[in-house]
PASEBA-1860 file (N, C-alpha, C; in nm, 3 decimals):
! residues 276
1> XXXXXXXX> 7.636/8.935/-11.320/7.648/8.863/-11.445/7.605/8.717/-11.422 ~ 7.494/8.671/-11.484/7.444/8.507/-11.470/7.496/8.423/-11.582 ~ 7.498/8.504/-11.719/7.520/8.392/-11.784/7.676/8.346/-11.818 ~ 7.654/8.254/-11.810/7.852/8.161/-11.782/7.926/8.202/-11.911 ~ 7.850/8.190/-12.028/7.924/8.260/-12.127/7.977/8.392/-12.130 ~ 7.888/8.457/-12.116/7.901/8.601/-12.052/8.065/8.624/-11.953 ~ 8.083/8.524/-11.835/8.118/8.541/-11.718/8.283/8.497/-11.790 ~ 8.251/8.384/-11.875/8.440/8.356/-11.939/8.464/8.447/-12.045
9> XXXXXXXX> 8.388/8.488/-12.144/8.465/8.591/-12.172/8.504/8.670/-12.148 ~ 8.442/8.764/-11.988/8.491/8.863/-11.948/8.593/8.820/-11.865 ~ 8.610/8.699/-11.821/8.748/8.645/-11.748/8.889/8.645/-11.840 ~ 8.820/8.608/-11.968/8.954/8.604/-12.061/8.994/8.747/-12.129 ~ 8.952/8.851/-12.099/8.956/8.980/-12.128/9.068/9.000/-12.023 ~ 9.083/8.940/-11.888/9.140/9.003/-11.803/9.304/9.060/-11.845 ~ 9.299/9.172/-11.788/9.441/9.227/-11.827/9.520/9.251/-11.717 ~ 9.624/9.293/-11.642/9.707/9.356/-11.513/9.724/9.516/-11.527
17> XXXXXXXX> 9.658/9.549/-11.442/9.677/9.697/-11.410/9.824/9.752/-11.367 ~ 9.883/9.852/-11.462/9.997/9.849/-11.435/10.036/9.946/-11.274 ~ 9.892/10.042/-11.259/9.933/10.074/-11.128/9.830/10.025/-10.966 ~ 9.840/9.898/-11.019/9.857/9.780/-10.896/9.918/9.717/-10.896 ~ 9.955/9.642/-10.759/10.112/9.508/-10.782/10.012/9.437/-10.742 ~ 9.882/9.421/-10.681/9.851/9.294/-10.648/9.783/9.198/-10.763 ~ 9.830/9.109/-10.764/9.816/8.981/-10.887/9.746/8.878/-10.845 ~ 9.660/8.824/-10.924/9.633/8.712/-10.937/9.626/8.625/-11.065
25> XXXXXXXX> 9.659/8.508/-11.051/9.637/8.391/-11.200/9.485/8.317/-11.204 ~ 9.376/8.402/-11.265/9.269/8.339/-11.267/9.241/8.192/-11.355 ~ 9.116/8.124/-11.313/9.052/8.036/-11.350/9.124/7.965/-11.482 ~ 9.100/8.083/-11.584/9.136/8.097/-11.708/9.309/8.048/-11.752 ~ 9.344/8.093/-11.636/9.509/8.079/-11.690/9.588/8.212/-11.711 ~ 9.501/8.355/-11.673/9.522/8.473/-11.727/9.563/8.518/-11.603 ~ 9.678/8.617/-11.616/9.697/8.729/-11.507/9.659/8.829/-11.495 ~ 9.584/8.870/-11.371/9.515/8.979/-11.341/9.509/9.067/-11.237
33> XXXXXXXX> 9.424/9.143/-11.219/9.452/9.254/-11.074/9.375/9.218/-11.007 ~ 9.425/9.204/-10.900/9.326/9.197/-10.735/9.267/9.307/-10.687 ~ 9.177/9.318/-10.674/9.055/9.447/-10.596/9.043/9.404/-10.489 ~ 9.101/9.407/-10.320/9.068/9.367/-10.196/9.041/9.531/-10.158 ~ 8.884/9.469/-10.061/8.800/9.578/-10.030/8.846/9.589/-9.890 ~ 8.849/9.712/-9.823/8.913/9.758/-9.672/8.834/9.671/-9.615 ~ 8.729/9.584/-9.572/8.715/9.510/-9.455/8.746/9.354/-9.518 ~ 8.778/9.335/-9.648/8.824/9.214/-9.650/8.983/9.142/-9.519
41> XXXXXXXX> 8.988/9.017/-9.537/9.093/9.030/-9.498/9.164/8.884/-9.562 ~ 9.269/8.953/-9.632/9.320/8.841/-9.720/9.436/8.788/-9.669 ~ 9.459/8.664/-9.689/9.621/8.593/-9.585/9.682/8.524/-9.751 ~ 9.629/8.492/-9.829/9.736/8.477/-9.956/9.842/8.594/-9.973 ~ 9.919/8.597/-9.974/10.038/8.699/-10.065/9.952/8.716/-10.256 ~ 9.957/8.858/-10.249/9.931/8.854/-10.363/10.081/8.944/-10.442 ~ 10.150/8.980/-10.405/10.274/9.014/-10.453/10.371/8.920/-10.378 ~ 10.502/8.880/-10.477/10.615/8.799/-10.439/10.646/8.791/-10.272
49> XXXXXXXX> 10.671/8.733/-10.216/10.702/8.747/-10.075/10.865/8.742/-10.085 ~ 10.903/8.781/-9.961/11.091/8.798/-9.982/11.152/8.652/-9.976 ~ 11.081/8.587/-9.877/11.122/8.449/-9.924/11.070/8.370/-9.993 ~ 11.052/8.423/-10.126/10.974/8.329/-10.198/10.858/8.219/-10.225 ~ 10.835/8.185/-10.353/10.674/8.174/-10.348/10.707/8.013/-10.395 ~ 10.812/7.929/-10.419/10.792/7.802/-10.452/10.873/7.741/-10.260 ~ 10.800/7.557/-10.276/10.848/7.508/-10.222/11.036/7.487/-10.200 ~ 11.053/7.422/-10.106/11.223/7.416/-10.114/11.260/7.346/-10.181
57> XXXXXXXX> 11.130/7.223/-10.205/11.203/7.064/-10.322/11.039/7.112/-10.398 ~ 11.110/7.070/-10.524/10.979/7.082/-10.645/11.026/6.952/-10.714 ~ 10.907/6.846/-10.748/10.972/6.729/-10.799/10.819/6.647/-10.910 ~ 10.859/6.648/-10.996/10.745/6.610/-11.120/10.755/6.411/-11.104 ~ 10.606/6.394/-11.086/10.599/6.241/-11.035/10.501/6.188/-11.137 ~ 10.494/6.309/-11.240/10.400/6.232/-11.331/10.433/6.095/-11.385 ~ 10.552/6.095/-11.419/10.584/5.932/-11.535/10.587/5.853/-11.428 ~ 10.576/5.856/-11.313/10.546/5.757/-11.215/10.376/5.698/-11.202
65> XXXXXXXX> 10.353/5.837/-11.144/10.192/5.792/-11.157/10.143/5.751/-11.314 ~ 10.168/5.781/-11.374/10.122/5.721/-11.486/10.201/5.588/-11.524 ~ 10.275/5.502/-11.484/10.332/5.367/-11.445/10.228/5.300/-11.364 ~ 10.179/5.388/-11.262/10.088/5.316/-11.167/9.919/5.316/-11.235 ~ 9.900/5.369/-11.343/9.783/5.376/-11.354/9.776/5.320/-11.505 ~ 9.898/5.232/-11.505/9.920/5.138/-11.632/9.984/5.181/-11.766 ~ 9.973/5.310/-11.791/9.990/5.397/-11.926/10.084/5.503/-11.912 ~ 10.068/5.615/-12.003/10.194/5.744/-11.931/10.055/5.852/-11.879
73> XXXXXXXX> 10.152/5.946/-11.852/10.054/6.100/-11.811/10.129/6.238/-11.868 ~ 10.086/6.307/-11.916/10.190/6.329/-12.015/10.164/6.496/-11.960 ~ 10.105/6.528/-11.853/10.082/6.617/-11.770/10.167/6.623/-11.647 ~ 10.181/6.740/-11.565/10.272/6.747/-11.482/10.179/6.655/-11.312 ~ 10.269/6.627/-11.240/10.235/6.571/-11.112/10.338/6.627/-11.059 ~ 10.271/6.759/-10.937/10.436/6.873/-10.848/10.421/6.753/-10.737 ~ 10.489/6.744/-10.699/10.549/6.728/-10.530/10.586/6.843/-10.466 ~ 10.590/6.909/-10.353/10.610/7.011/-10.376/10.620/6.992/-10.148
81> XXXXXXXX> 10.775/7.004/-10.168/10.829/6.994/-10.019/10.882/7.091/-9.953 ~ 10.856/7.136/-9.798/10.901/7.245/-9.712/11.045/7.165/-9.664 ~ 11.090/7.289/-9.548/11.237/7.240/-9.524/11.163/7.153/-9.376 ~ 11.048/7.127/-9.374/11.021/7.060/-9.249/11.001/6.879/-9.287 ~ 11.011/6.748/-9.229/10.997/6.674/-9.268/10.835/6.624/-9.294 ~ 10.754/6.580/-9.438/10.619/6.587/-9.433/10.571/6.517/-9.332 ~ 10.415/6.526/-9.278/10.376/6.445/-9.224/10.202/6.433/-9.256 ~ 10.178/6.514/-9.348/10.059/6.527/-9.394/10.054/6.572/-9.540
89> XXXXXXXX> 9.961/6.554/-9.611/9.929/6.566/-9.740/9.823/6.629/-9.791 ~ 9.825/6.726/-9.853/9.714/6.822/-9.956/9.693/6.764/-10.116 ~ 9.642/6.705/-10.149/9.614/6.700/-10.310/9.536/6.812/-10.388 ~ 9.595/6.866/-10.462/9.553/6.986/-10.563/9.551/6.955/-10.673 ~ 9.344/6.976/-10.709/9.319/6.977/-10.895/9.356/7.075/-10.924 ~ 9.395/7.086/-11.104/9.417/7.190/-11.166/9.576/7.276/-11.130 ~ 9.705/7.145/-11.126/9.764/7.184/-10.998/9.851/7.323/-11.101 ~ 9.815/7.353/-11.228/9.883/7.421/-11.278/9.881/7.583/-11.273
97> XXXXXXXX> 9.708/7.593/-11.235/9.670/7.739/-11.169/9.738/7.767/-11.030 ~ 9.733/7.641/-10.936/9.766/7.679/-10.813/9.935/7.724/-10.801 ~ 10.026/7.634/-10.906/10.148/7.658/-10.924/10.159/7.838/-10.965 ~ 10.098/7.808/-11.058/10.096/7.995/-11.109/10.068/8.136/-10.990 ~ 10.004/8.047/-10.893/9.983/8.129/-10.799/10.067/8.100/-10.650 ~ 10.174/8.025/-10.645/10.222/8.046/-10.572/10.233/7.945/-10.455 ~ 10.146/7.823/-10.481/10.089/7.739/-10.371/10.228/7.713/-10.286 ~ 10.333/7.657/-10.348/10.477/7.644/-10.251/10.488/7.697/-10.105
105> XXXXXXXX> 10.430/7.855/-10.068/10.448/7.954/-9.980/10.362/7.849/-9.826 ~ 10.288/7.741/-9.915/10.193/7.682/-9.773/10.268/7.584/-9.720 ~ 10.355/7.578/-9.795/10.501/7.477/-9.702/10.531/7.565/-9.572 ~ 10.581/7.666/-9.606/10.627/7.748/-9.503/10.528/7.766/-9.382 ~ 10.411/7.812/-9.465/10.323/7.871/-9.331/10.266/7.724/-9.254 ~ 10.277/7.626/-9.340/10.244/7.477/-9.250/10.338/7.367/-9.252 ~ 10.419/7.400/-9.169/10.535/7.348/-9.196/10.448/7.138/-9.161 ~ 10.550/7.063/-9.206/10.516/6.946/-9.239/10.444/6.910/-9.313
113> XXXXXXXX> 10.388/7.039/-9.397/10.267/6.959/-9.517/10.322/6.989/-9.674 ~ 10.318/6.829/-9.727/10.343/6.796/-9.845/10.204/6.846/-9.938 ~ 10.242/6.958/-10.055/10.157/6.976/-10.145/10.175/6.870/-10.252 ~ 10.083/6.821/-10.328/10.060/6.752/-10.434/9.986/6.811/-10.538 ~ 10.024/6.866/-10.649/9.990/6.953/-10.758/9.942/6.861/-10.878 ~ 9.841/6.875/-10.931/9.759/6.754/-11.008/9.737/6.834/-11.185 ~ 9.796/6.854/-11.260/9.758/6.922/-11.376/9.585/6.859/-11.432 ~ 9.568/6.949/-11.494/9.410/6.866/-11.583/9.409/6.950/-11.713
121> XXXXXXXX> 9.349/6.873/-11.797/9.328/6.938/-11.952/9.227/7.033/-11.997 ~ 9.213/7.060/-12.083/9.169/7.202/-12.099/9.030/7.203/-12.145 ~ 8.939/7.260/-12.082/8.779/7.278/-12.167/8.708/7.161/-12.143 ~ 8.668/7.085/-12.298/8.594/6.954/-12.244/8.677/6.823/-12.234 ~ 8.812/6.829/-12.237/8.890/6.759/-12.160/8.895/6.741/-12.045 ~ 8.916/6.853/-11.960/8.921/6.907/-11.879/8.773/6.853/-11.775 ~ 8.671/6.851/-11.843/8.518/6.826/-11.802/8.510/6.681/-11.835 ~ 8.564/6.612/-11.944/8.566/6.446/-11.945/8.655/6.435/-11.827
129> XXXXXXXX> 8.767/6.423/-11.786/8.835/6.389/-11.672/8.779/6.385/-11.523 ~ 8.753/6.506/-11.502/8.699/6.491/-11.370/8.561/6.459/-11.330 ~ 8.509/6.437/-11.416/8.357/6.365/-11.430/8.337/6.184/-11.486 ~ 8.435/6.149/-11.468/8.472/6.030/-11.468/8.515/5.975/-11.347 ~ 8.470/5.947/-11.267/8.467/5.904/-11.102/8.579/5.773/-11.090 ~ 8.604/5.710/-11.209/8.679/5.595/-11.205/8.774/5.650/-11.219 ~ 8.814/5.728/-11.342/8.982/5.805/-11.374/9.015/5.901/-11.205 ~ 8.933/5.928/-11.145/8.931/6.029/-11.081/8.974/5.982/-10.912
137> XXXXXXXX> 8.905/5.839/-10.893/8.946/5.711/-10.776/9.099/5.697/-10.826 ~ 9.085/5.605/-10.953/9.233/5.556/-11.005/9.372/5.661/-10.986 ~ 9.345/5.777/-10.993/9.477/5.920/-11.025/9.501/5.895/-10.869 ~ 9.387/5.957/-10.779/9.361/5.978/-10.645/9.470/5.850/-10.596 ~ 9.414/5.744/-10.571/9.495/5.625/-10.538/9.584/5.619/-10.606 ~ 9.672/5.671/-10.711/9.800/5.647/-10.769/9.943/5.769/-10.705 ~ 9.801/5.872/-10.663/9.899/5.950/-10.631/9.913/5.990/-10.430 ~ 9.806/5.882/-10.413/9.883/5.893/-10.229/9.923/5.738/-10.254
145> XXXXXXXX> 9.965/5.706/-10.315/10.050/5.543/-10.316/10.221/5.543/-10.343 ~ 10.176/5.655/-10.456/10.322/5.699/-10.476/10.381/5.814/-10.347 ~ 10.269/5.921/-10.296/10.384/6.059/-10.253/10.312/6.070/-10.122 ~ 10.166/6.032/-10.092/10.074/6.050/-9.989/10.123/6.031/-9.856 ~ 10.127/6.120/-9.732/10.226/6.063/-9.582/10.174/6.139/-9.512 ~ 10.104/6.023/-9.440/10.007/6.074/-9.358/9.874/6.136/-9.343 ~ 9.797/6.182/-9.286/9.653/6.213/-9.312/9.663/6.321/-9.467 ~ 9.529/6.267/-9.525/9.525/6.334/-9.679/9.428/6.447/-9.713
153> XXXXXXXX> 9.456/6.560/-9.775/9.311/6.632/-9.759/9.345/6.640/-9.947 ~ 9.197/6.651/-10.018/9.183/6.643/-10.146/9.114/6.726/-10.169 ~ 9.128/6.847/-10.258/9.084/6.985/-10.283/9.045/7.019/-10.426 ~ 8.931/7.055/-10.480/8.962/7.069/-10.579/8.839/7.220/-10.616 ~ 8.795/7.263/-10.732/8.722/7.377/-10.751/8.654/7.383/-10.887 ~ 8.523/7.362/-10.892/8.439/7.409/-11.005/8.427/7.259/-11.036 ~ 8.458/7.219/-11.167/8.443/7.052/-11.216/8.564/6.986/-11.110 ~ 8.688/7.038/-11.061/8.752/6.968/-10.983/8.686/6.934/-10.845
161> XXXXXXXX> 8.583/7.056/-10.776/8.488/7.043/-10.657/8.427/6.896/-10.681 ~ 8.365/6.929/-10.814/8.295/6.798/-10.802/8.337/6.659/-10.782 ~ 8.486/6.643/-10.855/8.544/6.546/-10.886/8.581/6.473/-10.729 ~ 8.649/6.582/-10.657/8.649/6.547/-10.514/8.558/6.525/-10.434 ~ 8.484/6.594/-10.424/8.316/6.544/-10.370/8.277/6.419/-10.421 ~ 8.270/6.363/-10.506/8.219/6.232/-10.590/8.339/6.181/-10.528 ~ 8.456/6.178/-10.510/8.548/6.083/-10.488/8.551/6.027/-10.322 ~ 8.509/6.117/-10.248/8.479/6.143/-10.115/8.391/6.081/-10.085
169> XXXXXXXX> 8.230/6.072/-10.185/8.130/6.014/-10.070/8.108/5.887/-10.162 ~ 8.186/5.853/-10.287/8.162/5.704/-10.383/8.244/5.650/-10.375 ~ 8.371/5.685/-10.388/8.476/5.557/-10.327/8.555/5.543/-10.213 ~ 8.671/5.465/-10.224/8.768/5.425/-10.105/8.918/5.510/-10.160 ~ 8.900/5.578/-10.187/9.023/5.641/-10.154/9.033/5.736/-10.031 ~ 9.210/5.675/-10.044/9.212/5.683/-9.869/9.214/5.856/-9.805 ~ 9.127/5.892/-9.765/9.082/6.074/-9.777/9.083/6.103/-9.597 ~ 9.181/6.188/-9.570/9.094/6.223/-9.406/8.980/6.374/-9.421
177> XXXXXXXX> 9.016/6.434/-9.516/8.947/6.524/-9.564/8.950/6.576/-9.686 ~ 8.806/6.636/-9.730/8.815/6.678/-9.867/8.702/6.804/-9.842 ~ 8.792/6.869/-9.979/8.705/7.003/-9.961/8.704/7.078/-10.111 ~ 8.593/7.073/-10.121/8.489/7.095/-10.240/8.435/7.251/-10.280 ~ 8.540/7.307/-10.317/8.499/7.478/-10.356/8.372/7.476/-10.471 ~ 8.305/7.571/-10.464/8.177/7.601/-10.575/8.202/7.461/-10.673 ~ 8.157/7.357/-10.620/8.115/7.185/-10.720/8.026/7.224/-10.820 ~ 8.070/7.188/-10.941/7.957/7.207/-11.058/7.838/7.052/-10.985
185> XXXXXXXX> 7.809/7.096/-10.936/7.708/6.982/-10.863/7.538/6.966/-10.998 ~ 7.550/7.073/-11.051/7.429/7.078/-11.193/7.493/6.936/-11.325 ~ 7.610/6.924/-11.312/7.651/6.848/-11.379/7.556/6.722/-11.424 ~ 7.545/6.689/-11.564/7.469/6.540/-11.553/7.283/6.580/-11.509 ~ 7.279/6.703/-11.527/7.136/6.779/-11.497/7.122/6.803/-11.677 ~ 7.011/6.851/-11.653/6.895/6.916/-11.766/6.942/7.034/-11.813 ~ 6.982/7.143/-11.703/7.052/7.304/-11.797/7.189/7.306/-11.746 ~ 7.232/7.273/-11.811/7.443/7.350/-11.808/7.426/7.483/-11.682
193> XXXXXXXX> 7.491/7.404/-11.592/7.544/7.567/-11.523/7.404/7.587/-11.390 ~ 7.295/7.532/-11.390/7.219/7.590/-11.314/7.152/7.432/-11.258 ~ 7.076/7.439/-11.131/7.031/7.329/-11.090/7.110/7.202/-11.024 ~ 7.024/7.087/-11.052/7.082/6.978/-11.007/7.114/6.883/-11.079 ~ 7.238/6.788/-11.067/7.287/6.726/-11.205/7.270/6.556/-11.104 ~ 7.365/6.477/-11.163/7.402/6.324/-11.091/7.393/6.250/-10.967 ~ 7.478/6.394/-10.927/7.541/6.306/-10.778/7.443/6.366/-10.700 ~ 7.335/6.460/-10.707/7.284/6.485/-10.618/7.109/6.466/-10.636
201> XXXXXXXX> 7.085/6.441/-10.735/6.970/6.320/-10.756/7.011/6.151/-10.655 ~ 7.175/6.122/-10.718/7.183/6.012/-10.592/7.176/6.041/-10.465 ~ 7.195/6.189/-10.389/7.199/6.157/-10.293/7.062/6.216/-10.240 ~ 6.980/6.275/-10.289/6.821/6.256/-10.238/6.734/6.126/-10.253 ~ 6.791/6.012/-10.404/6.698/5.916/-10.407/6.766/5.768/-10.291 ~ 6.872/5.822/-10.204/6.952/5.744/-10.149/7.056/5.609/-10.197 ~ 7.039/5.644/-10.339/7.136/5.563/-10.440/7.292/5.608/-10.371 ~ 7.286/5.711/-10.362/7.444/5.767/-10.343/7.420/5.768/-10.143
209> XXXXXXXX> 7.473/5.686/-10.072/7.524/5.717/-9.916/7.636/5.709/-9.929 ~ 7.662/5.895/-9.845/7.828/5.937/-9.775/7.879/5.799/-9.689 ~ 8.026/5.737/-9.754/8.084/5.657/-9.623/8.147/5.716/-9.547 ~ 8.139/5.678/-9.439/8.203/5.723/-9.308/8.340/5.762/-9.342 ~ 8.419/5.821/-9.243/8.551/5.871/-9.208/8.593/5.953/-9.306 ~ 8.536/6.021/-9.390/8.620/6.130/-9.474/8.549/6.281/-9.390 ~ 8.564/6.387/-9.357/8.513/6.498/-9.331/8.527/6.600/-9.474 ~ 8.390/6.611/-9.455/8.348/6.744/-9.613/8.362/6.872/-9.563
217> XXXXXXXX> 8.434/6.951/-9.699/8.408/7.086/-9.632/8.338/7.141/-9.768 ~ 8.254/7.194/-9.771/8.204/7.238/-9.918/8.183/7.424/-9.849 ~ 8.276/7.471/-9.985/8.239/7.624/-10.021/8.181/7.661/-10.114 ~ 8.125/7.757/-10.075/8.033/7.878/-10.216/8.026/7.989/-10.202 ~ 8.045/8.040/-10.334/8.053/8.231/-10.287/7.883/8.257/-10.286 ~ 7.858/8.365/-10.199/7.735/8.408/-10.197/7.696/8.436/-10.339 ~ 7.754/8.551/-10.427/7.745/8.562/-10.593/7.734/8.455/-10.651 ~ 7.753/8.368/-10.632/7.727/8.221/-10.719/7.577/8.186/-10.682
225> XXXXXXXX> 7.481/8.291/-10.727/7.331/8.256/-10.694/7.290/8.121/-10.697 ~ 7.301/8.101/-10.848/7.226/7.920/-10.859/7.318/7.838/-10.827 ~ 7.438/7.850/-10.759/7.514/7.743/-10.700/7.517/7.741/-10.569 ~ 7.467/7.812/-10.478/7.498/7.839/-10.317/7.381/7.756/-10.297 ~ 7.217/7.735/-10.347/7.131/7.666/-10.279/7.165/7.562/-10.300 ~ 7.188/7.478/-10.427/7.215/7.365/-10.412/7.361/7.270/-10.356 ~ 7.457/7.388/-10.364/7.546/7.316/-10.212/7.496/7.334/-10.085 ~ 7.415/7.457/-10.074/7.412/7.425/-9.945/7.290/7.324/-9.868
233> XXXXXXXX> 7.216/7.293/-10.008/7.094/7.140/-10.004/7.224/7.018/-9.976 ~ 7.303/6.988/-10.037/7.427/6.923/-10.051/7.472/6.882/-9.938 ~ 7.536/6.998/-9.847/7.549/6.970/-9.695/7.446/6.926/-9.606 ~ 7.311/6.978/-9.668/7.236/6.919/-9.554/7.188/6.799/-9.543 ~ 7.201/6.752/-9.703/7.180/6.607/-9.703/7.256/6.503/-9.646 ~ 7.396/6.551/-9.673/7.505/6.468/-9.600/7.493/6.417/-9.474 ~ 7.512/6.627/-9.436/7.454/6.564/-9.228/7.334/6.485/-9.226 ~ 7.277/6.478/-9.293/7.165/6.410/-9.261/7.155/6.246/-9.244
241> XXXXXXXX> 7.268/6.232/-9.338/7.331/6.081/-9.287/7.474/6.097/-9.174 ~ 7.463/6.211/-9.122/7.532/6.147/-9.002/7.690/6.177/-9.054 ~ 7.708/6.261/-9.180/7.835/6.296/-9.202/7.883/6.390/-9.136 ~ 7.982/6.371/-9.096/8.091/6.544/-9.067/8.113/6.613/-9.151 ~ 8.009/6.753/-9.189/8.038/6.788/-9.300/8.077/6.971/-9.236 ~ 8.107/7.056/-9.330/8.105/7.179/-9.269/8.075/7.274/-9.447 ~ 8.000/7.402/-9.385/7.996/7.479/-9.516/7.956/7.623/-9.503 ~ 8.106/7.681/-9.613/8.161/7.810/-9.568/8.109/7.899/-9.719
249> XXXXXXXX> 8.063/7.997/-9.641/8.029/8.097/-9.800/8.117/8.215/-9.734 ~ 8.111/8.309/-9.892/8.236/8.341/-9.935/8.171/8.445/-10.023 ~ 8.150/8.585/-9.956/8.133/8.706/-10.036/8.200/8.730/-10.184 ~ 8.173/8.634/-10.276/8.207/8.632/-10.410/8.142/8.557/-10.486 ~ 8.255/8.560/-10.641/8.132/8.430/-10.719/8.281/8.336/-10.785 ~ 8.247/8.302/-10.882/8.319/8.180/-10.941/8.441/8.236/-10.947 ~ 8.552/8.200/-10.818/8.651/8.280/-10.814/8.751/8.232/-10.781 ~ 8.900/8.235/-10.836/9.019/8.214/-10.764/9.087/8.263/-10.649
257> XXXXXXXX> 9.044/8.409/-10.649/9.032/8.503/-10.511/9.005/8.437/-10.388 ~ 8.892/8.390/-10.416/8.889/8.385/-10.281/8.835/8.209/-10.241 ~ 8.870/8.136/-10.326/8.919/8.004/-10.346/9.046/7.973/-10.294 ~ 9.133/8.073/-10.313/9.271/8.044/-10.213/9.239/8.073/-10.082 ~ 9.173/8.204/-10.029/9.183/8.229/-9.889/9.061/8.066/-9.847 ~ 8.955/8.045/-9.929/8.908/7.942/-9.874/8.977/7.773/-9.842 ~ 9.063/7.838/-9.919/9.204/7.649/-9.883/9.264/7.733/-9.792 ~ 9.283/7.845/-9.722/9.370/7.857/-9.619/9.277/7.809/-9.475
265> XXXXXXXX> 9.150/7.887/-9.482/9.103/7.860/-9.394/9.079/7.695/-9.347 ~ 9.044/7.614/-9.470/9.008/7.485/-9.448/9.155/7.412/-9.414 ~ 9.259/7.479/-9.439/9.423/7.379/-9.357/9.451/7.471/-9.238 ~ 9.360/7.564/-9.203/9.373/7.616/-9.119/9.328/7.507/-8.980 ~ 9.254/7.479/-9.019/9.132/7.392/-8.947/9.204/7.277/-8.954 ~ 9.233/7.205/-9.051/9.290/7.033/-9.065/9.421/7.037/-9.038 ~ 9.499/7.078/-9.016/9.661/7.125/-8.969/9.647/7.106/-8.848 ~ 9.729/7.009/-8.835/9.802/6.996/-8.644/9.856/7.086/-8.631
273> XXXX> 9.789/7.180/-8.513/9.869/7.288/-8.456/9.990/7.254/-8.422 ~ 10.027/7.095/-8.355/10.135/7.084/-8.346/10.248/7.077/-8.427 ~ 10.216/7.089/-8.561/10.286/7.091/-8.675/10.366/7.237/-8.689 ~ 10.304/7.332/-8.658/10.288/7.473/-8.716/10.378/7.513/-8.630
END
């Protein structure tokens, strides 16, 4: 399926099969059934785990951050704490899908890491926000000022990919890593959905240079035809200035599936073993 219209309505069709338990909360906001194929190998829980799927402390920091960013926020901001003391930090766009799915459970499996759950608005709200590089610096810096401890990784997927990617190689927020699932990188281009958009015209005409010390991780599902060449042009431009970048494809397409196993692998990697 290529065309994107095509691809959300059949996302919002999604229904739960009543004889499967494995679940997922797609893109959309919808609950649905998981299809894992015998040589996949999946490390998300897709049914309840016995010890449960939220953090031990859950704590809403929105009317804070929105103090710090002058105005209110009238959206949720999770905190979201293990029984270990933090010592590192995850920031999550869209933090309301990841809540739906369970994100809490990565307290446990990494012990010392503080999740940060980021809500965003819906449609072309949703697409004004994170394509605004200033709102997107400003949130970023409001919210490792307020909850941020210790090295930071900033995650986000689709217009949130981008938002983090743009935040990563254009400003100073304080990032030890960021990682950029399928980036609408066409954004600010000629056709919706296909090609090359803004940030990556800057970074071939050398308007846009990666600053030092953040490490990129950019993913793409192989199925994401017109999005896999131009991330993976993306990475090579980076290294090409000398960034630490890394980039992982992902036998799928525009997916929550396997967008989670791809944040496991990437805190797999940025996680002090000594933490774990």
């Amino acid at each position: 399926m290529t065309d994107a219209r095509a691809w959300v309505a059949f996302v919002e069709e999604a229904r739960p099969d009543p004889s499967n338990p494995l679940r997922i909360v797609n893109g959309r906001g919808h609950r649905a059934s998981l299809f894992v194929g015998p040589d996949a190998s999946v490390v998300w829980p897709s049914v309840p785990r016995p010890d449960g799927m939220r953090a031990r402390r859950e704590e809403n920091i929105g009317a804070c951050i929105g103090a710090r960013l002058g105005g209110s926020l009238s959206r949720p901001v999770i905190v979201h704490d293990g029984e270990t003391e933090a010592r590192r930090t995850l920031l999550l766009l869209d933090g309301h899908i990841w809540r739906a799915n369970g994100v809490g459970w990565l307290t446990r499996r990494y012990p010392g890491l503080r999740i940060v759950t980021i809500d965003a608005g819906e449609g072309v709200q949703r697409e004004a926000e994170m394509t605004d590089t200033a709102r997107v610096h400003a949130l970023v810096w409001a919210v490792c000022d307020e909850a941020g401890v210790g090295p930071v990784m900033a995650a986000g997927q689709s217009y949130g990919g981008l938002a983090v990617l743009d935040a990563a190689l254009r400003t100073d927020v304080p990032l030890d890593c960021a990682l950029s699932q399928s980036p609408s990188l066409w954004w600010g281009g000629t056709e919706r959905g296909r090609g090359e958009g803004m940030l990556m015209a800057g970074l071939r005409a050398g308007s846009i240079v990666p600053r030092g010390g953040v490490r990129l991780r950019l993913q793409v599902g192989t199925l994401e035809r017109t999005m896999r060449p131009v991330v993976d042009d993306c990475g090579r431009i980076v290294r090409s200035y000398g960034g630490p970048v890394n980039v992982d494809h992902y036998r799928s397409g525009h997916d929550v599936a396997w967008w989670r196993e791809g944040l496991v692998k990437a805190l797999d990697d940025w996680c002090d073993p000594a933490d774990m």
